[in-house]
Structures are given as structure tokens and as C-alpha cells.
ZAKE-12853 format. One line per 8 residues: number of its first residue (from 1); for each residue x, y, z of C-alpha. Coordinates in Angstrom, 2 decimals. Example, Ala and Ser with C-alpha at 12.3 -4.5 7.8 and 13.67 -1.06 7.14 Angstrom:
BEGIN
1 = 12.30 -4.50 7.80 | 13.67 -1.06 7.14
END
This chain:
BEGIN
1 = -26.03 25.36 52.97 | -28.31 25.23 50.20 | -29.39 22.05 48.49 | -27.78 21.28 45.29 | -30.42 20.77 42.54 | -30.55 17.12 40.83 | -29.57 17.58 36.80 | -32.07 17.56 34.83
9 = -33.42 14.56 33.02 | -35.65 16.15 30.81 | -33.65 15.18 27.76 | -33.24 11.55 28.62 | -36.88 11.44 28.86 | -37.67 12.88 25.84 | -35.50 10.30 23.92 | -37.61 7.38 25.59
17 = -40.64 7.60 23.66 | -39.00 8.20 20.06 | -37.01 4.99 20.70 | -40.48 3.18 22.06 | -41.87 4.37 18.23 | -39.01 3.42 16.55 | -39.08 0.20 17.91 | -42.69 -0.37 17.23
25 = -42.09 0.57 14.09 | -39.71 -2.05 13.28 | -41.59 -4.63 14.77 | -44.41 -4.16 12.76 | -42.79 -3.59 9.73 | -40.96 -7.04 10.63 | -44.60 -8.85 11.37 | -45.67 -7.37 8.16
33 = -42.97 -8.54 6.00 | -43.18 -12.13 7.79 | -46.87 -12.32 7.14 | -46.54 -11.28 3.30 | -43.79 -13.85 2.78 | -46.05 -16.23 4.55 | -48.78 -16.17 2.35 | -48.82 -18.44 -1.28
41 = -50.66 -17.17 -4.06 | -51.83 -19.73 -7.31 | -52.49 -17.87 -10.26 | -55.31 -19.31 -12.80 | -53.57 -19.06 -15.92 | -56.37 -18.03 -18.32 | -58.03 -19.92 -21.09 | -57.68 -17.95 -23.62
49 = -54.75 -17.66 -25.13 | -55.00 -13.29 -25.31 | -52.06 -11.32 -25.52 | -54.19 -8.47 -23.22 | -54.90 -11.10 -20.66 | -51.45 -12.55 -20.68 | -50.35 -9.05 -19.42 | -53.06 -8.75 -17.08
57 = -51.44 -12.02 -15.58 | -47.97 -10.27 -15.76 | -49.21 -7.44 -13.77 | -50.36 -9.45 -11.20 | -47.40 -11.54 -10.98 | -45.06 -7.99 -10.47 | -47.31 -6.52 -7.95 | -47.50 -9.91 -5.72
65 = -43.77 -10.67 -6.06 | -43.57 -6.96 -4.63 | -45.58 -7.51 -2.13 | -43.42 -10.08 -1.28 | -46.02 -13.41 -1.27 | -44.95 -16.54 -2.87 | -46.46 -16.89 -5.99 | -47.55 -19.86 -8.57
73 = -48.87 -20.36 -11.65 | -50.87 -23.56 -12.78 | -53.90 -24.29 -15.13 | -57.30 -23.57 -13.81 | -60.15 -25.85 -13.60 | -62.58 -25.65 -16.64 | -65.69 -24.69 -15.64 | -68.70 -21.66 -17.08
81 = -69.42 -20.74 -13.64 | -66.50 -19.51 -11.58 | -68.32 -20.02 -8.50 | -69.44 -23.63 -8.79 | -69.03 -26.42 -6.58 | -67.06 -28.30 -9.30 | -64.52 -25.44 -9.38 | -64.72 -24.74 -5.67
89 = -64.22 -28.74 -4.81 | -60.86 -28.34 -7.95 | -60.09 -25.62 -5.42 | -59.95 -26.88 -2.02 | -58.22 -30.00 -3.67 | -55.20 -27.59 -4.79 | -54.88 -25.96 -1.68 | -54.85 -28.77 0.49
97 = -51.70 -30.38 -2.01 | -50.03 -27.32 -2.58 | -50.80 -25.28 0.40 | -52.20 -22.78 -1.38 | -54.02 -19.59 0.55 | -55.28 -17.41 -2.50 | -56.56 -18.38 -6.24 | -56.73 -15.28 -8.58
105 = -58.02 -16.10 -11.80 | -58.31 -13.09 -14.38 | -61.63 -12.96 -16.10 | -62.41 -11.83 -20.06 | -61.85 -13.74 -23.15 | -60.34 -10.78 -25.36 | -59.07 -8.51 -22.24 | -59.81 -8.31 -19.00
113 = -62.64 -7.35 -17.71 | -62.02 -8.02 -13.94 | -60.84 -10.89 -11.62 | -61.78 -13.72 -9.15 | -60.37 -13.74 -5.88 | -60.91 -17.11 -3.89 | -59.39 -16.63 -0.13 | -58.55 -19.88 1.65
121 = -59.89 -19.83 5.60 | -58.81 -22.57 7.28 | -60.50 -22.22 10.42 | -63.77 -22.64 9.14 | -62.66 -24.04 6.66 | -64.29 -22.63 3.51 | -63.24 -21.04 0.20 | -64.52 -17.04 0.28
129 = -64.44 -15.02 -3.15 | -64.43 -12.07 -3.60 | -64.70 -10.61 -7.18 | -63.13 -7.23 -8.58 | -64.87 -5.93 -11.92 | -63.30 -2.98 -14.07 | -65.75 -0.15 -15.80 | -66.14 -0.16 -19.68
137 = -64.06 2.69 -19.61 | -61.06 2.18 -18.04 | -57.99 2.73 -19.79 | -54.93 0.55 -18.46 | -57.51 -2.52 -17.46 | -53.87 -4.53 -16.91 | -52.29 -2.36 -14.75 | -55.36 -0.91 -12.67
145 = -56.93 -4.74 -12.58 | -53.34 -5.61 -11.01 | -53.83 -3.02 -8.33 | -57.76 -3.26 -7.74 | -56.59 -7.13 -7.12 | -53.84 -6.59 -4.51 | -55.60 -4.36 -2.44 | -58.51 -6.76 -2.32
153 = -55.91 -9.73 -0.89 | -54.17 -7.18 1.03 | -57.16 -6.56 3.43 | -57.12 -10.41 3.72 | -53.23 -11.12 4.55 | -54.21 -10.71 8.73 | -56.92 -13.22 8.30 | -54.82 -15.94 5.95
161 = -52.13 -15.34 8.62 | -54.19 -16.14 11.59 | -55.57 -18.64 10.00 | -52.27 -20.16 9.40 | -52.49 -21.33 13.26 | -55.50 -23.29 12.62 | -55.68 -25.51 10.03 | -58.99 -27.54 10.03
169 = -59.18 -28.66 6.33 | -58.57 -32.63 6.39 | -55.86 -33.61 4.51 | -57.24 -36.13 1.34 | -55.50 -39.64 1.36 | -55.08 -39.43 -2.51 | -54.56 -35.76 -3.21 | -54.89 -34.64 -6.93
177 = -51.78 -33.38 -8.24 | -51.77 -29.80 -9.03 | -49.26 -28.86 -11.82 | -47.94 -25.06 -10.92 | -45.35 -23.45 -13.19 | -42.87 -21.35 -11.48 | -43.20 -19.06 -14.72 | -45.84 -17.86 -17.04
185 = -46.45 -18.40 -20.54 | -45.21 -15.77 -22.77 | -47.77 -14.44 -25.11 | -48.46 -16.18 -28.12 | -47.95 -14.12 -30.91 | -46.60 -16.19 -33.59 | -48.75 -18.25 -35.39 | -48.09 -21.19 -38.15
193 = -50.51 -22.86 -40.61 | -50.35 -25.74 -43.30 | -52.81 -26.89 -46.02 | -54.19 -26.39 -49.36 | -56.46 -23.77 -51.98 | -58.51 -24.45 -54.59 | -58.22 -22.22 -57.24 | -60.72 -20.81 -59.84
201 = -61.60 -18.38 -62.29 | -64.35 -16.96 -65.12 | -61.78 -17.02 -68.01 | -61.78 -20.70 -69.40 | -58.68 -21.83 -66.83 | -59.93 -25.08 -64.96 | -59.26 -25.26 -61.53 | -56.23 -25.90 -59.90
209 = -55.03 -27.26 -56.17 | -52.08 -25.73 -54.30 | -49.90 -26.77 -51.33 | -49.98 -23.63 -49.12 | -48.39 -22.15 -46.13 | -49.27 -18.78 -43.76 | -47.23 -17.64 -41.16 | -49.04 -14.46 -38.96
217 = -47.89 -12.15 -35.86 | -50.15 -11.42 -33.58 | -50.54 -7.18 -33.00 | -52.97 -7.01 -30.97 | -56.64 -9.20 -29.58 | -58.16 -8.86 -33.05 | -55.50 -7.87 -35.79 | -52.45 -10.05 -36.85
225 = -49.71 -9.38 -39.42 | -49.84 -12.57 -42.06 | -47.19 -13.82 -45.11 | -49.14 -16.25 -47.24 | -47.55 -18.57 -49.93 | -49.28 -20.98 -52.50 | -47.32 -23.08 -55.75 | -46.55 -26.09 -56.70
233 = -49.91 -27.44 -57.50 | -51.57 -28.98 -60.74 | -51.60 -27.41 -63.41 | -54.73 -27.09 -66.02 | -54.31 -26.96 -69.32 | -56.64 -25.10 -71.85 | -57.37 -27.31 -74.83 | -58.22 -25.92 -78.50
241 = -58.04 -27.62 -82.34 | -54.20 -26.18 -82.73 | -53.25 -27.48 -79.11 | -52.64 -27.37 -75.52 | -51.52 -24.77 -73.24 | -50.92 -25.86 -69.14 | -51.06 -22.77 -66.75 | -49.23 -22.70 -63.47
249 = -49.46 -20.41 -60.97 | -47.94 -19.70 -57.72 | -48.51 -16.31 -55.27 | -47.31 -14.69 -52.28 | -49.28 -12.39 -50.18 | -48.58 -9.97 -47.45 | -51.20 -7.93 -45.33 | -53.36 -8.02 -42.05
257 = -55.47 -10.71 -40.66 | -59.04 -9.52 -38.61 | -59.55 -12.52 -36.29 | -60.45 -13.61 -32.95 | -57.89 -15.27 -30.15 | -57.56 -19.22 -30.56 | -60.37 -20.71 -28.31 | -62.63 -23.20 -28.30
265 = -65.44 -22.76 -30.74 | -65.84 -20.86 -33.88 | -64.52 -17.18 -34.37 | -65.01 -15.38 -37.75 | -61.91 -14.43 -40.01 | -61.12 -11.52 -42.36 | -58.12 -10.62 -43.92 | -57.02 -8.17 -46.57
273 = -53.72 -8.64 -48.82 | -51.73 -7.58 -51.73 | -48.66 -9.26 -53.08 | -47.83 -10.86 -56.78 | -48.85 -13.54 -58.90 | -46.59 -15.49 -60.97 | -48.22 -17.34 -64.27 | -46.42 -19.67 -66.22
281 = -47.80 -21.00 -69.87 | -46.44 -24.13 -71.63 | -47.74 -24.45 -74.94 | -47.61 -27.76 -77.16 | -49.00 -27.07 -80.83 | -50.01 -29.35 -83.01 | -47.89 -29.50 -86.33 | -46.87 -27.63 -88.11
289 = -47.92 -24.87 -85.53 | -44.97 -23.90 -82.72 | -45.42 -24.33 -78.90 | -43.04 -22.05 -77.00 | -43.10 -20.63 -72.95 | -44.45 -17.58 -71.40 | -44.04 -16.41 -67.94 | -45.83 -13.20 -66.23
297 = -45.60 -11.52 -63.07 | -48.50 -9.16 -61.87 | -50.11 -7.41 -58.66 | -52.07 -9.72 -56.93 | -54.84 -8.01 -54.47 | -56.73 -10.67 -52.12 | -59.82 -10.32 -49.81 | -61.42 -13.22 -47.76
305 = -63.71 -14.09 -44.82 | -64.26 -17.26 -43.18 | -64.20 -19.15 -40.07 | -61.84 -20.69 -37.23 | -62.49 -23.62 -35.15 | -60.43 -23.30 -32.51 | -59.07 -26.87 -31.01 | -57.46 -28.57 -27.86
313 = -53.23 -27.08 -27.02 | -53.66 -24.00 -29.26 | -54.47 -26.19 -32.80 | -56.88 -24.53 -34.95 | -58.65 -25.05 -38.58 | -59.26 -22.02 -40.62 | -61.58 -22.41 -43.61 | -61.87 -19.60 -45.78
321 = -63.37 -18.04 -49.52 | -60.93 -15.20 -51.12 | -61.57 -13.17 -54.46 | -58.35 -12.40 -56.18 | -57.40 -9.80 -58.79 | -54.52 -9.58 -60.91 | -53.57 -6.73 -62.14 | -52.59 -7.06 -65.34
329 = -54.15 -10.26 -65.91 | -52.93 -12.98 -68.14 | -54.66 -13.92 -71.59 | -53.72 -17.01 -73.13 | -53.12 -16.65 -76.86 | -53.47 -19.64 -79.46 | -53.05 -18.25 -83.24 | -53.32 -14.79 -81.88
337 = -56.75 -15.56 -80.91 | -57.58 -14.93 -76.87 | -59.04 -17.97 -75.79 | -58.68 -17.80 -72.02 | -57.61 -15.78 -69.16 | -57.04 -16.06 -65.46 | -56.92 -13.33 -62.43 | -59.92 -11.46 -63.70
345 = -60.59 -12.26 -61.04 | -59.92 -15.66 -59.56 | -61.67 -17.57 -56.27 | -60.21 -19.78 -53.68 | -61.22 -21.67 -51.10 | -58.57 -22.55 -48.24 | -58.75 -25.07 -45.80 | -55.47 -25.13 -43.34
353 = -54.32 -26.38 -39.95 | -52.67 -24.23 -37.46 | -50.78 -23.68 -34.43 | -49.69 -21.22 -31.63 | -46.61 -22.50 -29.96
END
């Protein structure tokens, strides 16, 4: 009789090695997404207070939450050089308390302009950094610095993982507390400011002092929206042989404000305004003359430069010069005789104190 012929098993061995890859490829994807959730990230908030940096920060804080890391944000040490052994000892001190395996701090005072990477091996144990820097001409420095960044601590997730197993660093009796944030600061764009102007002029008009008050919204690094208001101050008075006439004025302006970001030091200011000035005469004549009240409005034109000084939790004093013109001005009349005028043009000199909440 012939010999019947085992079935074939050609199929059954075919299937063996797709479900070999398939589970391989779950594994890994499993070890990947337990090593990403493993490692915690401390971003350096930075310190300047930049509306392009505060997105660079946002960026980074998307792409690492993606990536599935832990991620913190706390105050960095001050320091000029990044790489010091101040800011590396600040370092190793807020990784030991917080168990911290990577520091990226994003570096530029008006954007960024790249980023510090500081990679905590525990095995050795030592701080490595490795730094990514953007070309003058890149064009979306937030979003291209946020992916330059990952892929540098992405090469570095096997090595903070293994070194996980080994942790050498000695743990300090008294460790210095680290404050980390669990959220970011959201740009400051709104601005306030308080304080006083002298005013001026070349028409006979003494000079007067006004409460004022500014409020500004930040557009971009270097330009900012600003309302100004000044009133309620002293009033001079114009004295001739027929009498007295007091002139108050008051002003509101509206227009755009050239200045650095709030930092430490001093950063030059410019702005450019238009808006309307409000005069009001009081006349007292001596007898038998008449004293009555005049009031007029007019176009009020401003343009001033000065300087910021820039001051501990985002306080800042802004002294400035500004040369006004009123359009039309105001002549003060005394027996139909012109014997003074104001807004042609007038000076002031501001001095105010200001914040960024």
C-alpha cells in the first residue's frame, strides 16, 4: 500500500515568525514607553520675562509631555556662565531632592537663540551638557528649538534609564529645597505703571506737576500697545496788571511703545502717541474788569525716549523726556491782548513705577 503523505505544515510555519515580530514589537514598544515615563525632566524657567521665550518653553513642555516624560518647571539658578561650577553644584543639588534626570534651560534674552541640555548620569555620577544652538536664520526658532531639543534627550533616554539601576550620587543630609511648578507662567503681556510729569512750555505758562497713569500690552519682544493719562495736577496761573488767569490741563494718549523686555539693567524706551488735550482757564480780573471760564479741547501729538531700569519680581522705573504739540494751541487772552500760550509745544519729563503681573 502506499504511504499516506503527512499534511503539510507549511502554513503553520509561516505564521510563527510574524507572531515572533509582532511580539517583539510590542515588547519594545512597551520598554520604550516604560523608559520615557521613567525619565523626569526640570525645565529652567527663563530670566527674562520674553513673550518669544515663554513659547519656546511651551514648545518644549508639548513635545516632552508627548514623549511621555514627567516634566517640571522651577526657577533656574542665576548665574553668566551656564556651565559653571556654581550652576552645576545648584544642579546636582536639585536632582538629588527632586530626582531630577534632565535640566533644559532655553537660552536668549529677546528669543531664543538655542538651549542647554544638562543630562544626569548617575553611575559616574556627573552632570553632562550638551548644548543645541539655532542659525540666525531660522524661522520658527520655538518650534524647531523644541524639536532640535528632544531629539538631543532622546538619544540619552537608554543611558538615564540604565543609569536608573545605579545610583551613586550621595544623598545630602540637608538638601536645598527646589521649588518646581507643575505649570508655567503665562506670558506677561500686560503691563501697569504709576507716577508723575512735569510739564512745560515756551509760551509764558509756568510749569505744572501731574498725577499720571499708563497701562501697555505687550505685541511682541520690542513693541507694546500703551493708554497714557495725566490731570489733576497744579495749576499755574499767568499774572498781568488787569489780573490772573490759572491754566489746567489734563491729556490722554494712545499709541505704541518701542522698548526692551523687563530685566535687570537698563533698556532704552521710545514711544510715539496721539490723543487730546484738555485746557481749562479761570480768569479773576481786577475791578472793574470781568473774569469769566474758558475750556478747549485739541489734538495732542507726543514723542519721547528714555530709559528703564528694570528691578527684582518684574518692578521697573521708566524715566522719560516727551515733546508735545497741540494742535490748535491755546492763547490766553487778557484785554484782548495774547499774553501767553501753551502746547506750542510743551515738554515733560516722566518718572513712573511699573509692574508685570
Amino acid at each position: 500500500m502506499p504511504k499516506r503523505r503527512a499534511p503539510s505544515s507549511s502554513r503553520a510555519r509561516g505564521r510563527a515568525p510574524a507572531r515572533l515580530l509582532c511580539c517583539a514589537l510590542a515588547a519594545l514598544a512597551f520598554m520604550w514607553s516604560g523608559r520615557a515615563e521613567a525619565v523626569t525632566v526640570a525645565l529652567l524657567r527663563p530670566a527674562a520675562a520674553a513673550p518669544a521665550l515663554e513659547e519656546a518653553m511651551f514648545r518644549l513642555q508639548g513635545e516632552l509631555l508627548a514623549l511621555g516624560a514627567s516634566v517640571a518647571i522651577t526657577d533656574g539658578p542665576t548665574a553668566p556662565d551656564s556651565n559653571s561650577a556654581e550652576v552645576r553644584a545648584w544642579l546636582e543639588r536639585a536632582a538629588r531632592a527632586r530626582g531630577v534626570d534632565a535640566f533644559i534651560a532655553v537660552v536668549g534674552d529677546d528669543e531664543p537663540v538655542g538651549a542647554d541640555v544638562w543630562i544626569c548620569e548617575r553611575s559616574h555620577p556627573r552632570l553632562r551638557l550638551s548644548r543645541v544652538v539655532l542659525e540666525a536664520t531660522t524661522d520658527d526658532r520655538a518650534a524647531t528649538l523644541a524639536i532640535r531639543t528632544i531629539e538631543v534627550l532622546r538619544s540619552s533616554f537608554v543611558t538615564l534609564e540604565l543609569d536608573r539601576h545605579d545610583r551613586t550620587l550621595p544623598q545630602a543630609a540637608s538638601p536645598e529645597p527646589v521649588l518646581i511648578a507643575a505649570t508655567p507662567r503665562a506670558p506677561a503681556r500686560l503691563g501697569f505703571e504709576a507716577g508723575a510729569t512735569a510739564l512745560a512750555g515756551f509760551g509764558a505758562v509756568g510749569p505744572a506737576l501731574l498725577p499720571l497713569v499708563q497701562v501697555d500690552w505687550a505685541l511682541g519682544s520690542w513693541l507694546s500697545l500703551q493708554a497714557t493719562a495725566a490731570g489733576f495736577g497744579t495749576r499755574p496761573r499767568v499774572e498781568t496788571a488787569a489780573g490772573g488767569v490759572g491754566v489746567a490741563r489734563e491729556f490722554a494718549l494712545f499709541g505704541l511703545c518701542f522698548c526692551a523686555p523687563v530685566r535687570t539693567g537698563i533698556q532704552p524706551v521710545l514711544t510715539l502717541s496721539s490723543g487730546a488735550l484738555h485746557t481749562t482757564l479761570t480768569a479773576e480780573a481786577n475791578v472793574p474788569n470781568l473774569g469769566h471760564r474758558a475750556a478747549r479741547w485739541a489734538l495732542l501729538v507726543d514723542a519721547g525716549a528714555g530709559a528703564r531700569v528694570g528691578l527684582p519680581a518684574r518692578l521697573y522705573v521708566t524715566m522719560a523726556g516727551h515733546l508735545e504739540l497741540a494742535e490748535p494751541y491755546v492763547a490766553v487772552h487778557v484785554l484782548d491782548s495774547v499774553v501767553a500760550t501753551t502746547g506750542r509745544p510743551n515738554v515733560l519729563f516722566t518718572l513712573t513705577i511699573g509692574a508685570r503681573p
